[in-house]
Each structure stands twice: as C-alpha cells, then as structure tokens.
N, C-alpha and C positions, 0 to 999 in steps of 0.2 A: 432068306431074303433079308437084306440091312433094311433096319427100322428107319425112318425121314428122321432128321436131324428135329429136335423141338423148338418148337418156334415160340416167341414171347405173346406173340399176337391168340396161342391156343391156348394158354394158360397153363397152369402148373399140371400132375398130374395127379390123378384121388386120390386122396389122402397125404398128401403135400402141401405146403405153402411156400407162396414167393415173395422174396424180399429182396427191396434194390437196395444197394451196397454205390452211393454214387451213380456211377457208371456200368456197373455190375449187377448183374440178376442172376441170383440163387434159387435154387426152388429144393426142397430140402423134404422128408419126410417126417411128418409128425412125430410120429411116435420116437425119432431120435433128438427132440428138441423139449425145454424145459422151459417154465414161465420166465426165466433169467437167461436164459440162451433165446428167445422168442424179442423179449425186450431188447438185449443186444442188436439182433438181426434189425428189429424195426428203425433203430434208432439210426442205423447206419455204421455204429459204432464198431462193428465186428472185424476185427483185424484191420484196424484202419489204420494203425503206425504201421504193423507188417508193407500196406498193402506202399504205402504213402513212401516208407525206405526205398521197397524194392525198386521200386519205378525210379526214383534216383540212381541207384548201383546198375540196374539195367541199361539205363541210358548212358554210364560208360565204358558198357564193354557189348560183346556180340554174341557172346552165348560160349557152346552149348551152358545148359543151366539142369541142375538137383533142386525139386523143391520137395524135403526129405519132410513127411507129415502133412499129407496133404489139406486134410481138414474136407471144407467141402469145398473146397477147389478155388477162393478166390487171387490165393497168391497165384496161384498156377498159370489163374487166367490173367492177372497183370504180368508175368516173365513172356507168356506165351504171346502178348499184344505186343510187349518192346522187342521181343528176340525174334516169333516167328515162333511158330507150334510146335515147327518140326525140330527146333532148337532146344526145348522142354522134356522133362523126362520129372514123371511126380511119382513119388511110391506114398503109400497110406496102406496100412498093417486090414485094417478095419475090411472086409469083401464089400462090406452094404456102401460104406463109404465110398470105395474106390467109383464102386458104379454109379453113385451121385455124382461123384467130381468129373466123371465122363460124361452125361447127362448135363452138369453145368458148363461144361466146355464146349460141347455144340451149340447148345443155349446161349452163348457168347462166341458163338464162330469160330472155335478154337480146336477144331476136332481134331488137328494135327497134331496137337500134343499128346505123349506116351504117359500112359498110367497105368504103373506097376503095384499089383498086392501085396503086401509085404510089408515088414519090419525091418527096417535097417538098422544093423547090429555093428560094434566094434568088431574088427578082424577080419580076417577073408571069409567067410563063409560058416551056415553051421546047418544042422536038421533043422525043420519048422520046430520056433519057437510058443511057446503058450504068451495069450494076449488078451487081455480083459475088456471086453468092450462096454462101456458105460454106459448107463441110460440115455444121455446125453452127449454127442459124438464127440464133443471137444472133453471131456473127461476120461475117454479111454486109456488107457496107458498098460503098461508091464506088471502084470499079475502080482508084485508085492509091491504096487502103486495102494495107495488106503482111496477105499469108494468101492460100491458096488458093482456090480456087472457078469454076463456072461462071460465064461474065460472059454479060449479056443486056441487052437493050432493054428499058426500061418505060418505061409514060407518065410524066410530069412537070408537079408539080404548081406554080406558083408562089406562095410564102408571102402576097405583096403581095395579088393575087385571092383566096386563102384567105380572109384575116382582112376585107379587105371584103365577102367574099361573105356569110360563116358571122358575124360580128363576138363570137368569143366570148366567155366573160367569165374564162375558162380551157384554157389549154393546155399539154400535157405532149409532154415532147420527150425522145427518145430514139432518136438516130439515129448513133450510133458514130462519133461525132467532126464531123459536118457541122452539129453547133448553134450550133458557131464562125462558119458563114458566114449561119448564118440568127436569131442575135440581134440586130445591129443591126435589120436588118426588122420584127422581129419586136417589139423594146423601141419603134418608132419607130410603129406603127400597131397596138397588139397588144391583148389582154386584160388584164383583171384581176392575174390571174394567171396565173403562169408556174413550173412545177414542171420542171427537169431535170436531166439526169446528164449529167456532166464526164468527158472522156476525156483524162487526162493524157498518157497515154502516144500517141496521134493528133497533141498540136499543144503539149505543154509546160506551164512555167509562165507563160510570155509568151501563150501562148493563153487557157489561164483568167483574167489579167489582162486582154485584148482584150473576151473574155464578160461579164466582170463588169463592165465600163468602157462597153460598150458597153450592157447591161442602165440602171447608173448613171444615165449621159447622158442614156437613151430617159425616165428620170421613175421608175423601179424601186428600192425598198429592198430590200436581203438581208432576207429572214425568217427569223433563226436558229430558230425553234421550228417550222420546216416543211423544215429544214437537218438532212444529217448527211452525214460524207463526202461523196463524189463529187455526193451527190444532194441538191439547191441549191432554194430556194423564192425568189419574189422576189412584191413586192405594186408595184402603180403606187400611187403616192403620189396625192392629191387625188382 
C-alpha cells in the first residue's frame, strides 16, 4: 500500500525537524544535521543563491532538467515548481538522503519528480562506487574528500549516458568538489544551461580556472546575472 503524501499541517516525523526555506518546507532528520547546518536551516539561509539562480535559468527554458547532488531536495523542488515534476530528474549518492528528498517533494506537491540514488561520475558508466557519508548530509562527498563519515557502495551514474539519455536543456550541479571532473563532460555534450557551486577549498584556484576553461572551451559564457560567489551560471552560446 502507497504511504498518503505528508502533509505540512501533521508535522515533521520523530525524530526530525522542519524548516521553512521561504516558500519551502524541509523536514530533515536529526541525526544528519549539525548545530551549523541547524543554524543555516533556521535562518533560511540554506541554498538561498542556489535556490534564487535556479528559478531565474528555469523561467527561460522548459525543462527537462538534472539536479545532480540533491542535498535535501530544495533545488529540486524549485526546478520541479518552474518546469513541472515530471520534467525533473535529481540523483543524490546518499540512500538516507534520497528518501528525504522524496519525502520533501511530496511535502511540497512535487511528487512527480524522479529521484535517483546514485553518484554521478565522469564517463559512461562504472561498478558502484565507494561514498563517504558525513555526519552532516551536506559534507558527504568521495571517499578521499577530508572529514569523517561512514564510507559505502552506491550505484554510479555515468554523466556521458545521463545527458544522452535525459538530453536536458538544464542542469545543476552540486556535488562537493567532483564538478571539477564532470565539467568537461558535461560543457562537451551538455544542456543549455548549467547552474553550479565552486568548491575552493576541494581543488584551489587552478581548479576553478580548469572548470571555467573547460566550461569556456565546451561553447559556455559566464552568466554574471545568474553569478554570485561560489555559485556560477553559464549559457551555451549559439
């Protein structure tokens, strides 16, 4: 039997707590949240340029859309409001995670949107990769990421079958420092557009010159009015 959709009016569930993001209501499980990820949440502050771009780059195009690192679902569920649910497709490596981000997506009417488990890797394809999940969901990352955590196998996704399969016309990317290896890929056969966040601290200033170079090269302009800090717009030119 399918579980009723959760409703905002019954509240989170045990051992969870909910936080509104704006427009948005998360509800999220304790134990993957930290006094500094707690803070964020309350403040509102949590993916607020992510959320504040997308919904610009969304409003000029129609989908379909990749939101590659799901987190706990809020970019997901702004593509999934501008494009339509069925137009979204979100992977997150994390299992716990994915089933939050589905869990927030009905919580937000959005249950038409696809969420895949998994790790999105450069190349067509590979065996489940090892994934380190953090105490903290937004710290998870690839097993020689620095931080602690349980490390696991998850499927793996390759970018190159992605964007042939799905060919979207936007995708956002937020995968704690592995955007480094999956924008050439990604500028070379990719979407429209391409919305992501820069992890200085993962791979340097030679790294975000590699991203923007390889973005460059792939046919991509910087978008400064879909730009701020860390978190980067790019258009394909022609």
């Amino acid at each position: 039997m399918n579980k009723p959709a959760p409703s905002p009016a019954s509240g989170p569930p045990a051992g969870w707590h909910r936080f509104a993001l704006d427009d948005i209501t998360l509800d999220l499980p304790a134990d993957r949240l930290t006094p500094r990820l707690r803070q964020v949440l309350r403040s509102g502050r949590y993916e607020r340029l992510e959320r504040q771009m997308l919904a610009r780059l969304a409003a000029e195009c129609d989908g379909p859309a990749l939101d590659i690192g799901g987190g706990a679902g809020a970019t997901g569920i702004v593509l999934a409001r501008h494009l339509g649910p069925e137009r979204v497709t979100i992977y997150e490596p994390d299992p716990q995670m994915a089933a939050v981000i589905r869990h927030n997506l009905a919580l937000n009417g959005q249950t038409g949107a696809q969420v895949r488990t998994g790790a999105v890797i450069a190349g067509r394809g590979r065996e489940p990769i090892a994934f380190r999940r953090g105490p903290a969901f937004w710290s998870s990352a690839a097993p020689e990421g620095a931080g602690a955590g349980e490390t696991m196998e998850v499927p793996a996704f390759g970018i190159e079958t992605l964007l042939a399969e799905a060919r979207p016309e936007l995708v956002a990317l937020d995968v704690e420092g592995m955007e480094i290896e999956l924008a050439a890929p990604l500028a070379a056969a990719g979407p429209r557009f391409v919305l992501m966040e820069l992890h200085r601290r993962r791979y340097g200033l030679s790294g975000i010159a590699r991203i923007f170079g390889d973005m460059l090269a792939g046919g991509f302009a910087y978008r400064p009015d879909v730009s701020r800090g860390a978190v980067v717009g790019f258009e394909r030119l022609g």
